[in-house]
N, C-alpha and C positions, 0 to 999 in steps of 0.2 A: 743403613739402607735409606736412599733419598729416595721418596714415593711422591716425587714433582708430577703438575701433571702435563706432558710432554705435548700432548695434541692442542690444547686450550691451553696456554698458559694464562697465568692471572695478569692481568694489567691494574696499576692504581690508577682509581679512578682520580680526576682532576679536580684539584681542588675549588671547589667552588665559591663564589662571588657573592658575600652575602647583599649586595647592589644589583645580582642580576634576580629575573625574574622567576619565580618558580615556575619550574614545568606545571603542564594542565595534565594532569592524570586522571584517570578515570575511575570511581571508587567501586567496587562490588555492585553496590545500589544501581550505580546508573547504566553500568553494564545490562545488570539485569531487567531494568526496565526500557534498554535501548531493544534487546533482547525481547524481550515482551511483546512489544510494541510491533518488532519486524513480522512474528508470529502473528500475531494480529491482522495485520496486512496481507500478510501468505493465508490464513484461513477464506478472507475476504475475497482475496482473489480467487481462491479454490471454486471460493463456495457459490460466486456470481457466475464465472464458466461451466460450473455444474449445472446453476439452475436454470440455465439459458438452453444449455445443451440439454435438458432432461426436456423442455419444453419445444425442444424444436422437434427433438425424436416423436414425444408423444402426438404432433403435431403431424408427420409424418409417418406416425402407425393409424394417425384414424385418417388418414387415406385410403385403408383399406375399407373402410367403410363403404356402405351404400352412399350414395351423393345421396343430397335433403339437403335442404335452407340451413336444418339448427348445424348439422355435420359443418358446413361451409362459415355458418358463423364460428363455431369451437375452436376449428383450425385458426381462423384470421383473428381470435383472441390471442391464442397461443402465442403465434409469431410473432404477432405485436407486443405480447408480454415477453417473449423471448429476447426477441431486440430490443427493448425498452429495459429486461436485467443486463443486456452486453455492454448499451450505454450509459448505464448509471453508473456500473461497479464503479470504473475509474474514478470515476469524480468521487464515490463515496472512501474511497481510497486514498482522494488528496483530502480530503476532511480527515479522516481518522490519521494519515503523515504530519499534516498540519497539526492537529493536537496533539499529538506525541512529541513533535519536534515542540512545541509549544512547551509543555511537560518539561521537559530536559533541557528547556533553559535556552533553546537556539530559537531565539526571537526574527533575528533575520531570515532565517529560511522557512518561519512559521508566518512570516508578514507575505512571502512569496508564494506561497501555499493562500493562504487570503486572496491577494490578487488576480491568482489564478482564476480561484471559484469566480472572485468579482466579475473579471471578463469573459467566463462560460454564462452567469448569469443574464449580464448585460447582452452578449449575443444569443441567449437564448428569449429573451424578452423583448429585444431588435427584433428576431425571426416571427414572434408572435404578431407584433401588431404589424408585420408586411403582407 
């Protein structure tokens, strides 16, 4: 009885060149800290639209309030802390990509991550002294 297998058969693979270059494979480790790393990123993300969002709601329950000065100041903290966590997440996001990608060895796209920030910096320190 031949128990070949019909659907997949096996193919030899080609023999290989010891003049060509080894493939880049990816070891367990790096998987897992590529892995790490994206988690990382998704928490951060979560956790800036949460807090943004938590602060605009709360911002919009003390609406219900009586009006007064301090109720008017409370609120216009909120928002502006609210808007102010909607605007940073990203940026704190291309910081923690940047040092991951940095981590794992990918210098090119960790130097773009750099330039990045450089010219949010620079246009946010432009915007300052106008």
């Amino acid at each position: 009885m031949d128990l070949k297998n019909t659907v997949r058969p096996e193919v030899a693979a080609p023999a290989r060149d010891e003049t060509e270059a080894p493939t880049r494979g990816a070891c367990p480790a790096q998987v897992a800290r590529a892995e790490a790393g994206e988690q990382w990123i998704s928490r951060l993300l979560r956790g800036g639209a949460m807090c943004s969002g938590g602060l605009f709601l709360t911002s919009l329950a003390l609406e219900a309030l009586p009006q007064s000065e301090s109720v008017h100041v409370v609120i216009d903290v909120l928002r502006k802390g609210a808007a102010s966590a909607l605007l940073v997440t990203p940026v704190v996001r291309l910081v923690v990509a940047g040092t991951t990608l940095g981590i794992r060895g990918e210098w090119k796209y960790a130097l773009y991550a750099a330039g990045v920030l450089g010219l949010l910096a620079l246009a946010v320190g432009a915007g300052l002294h106008a």
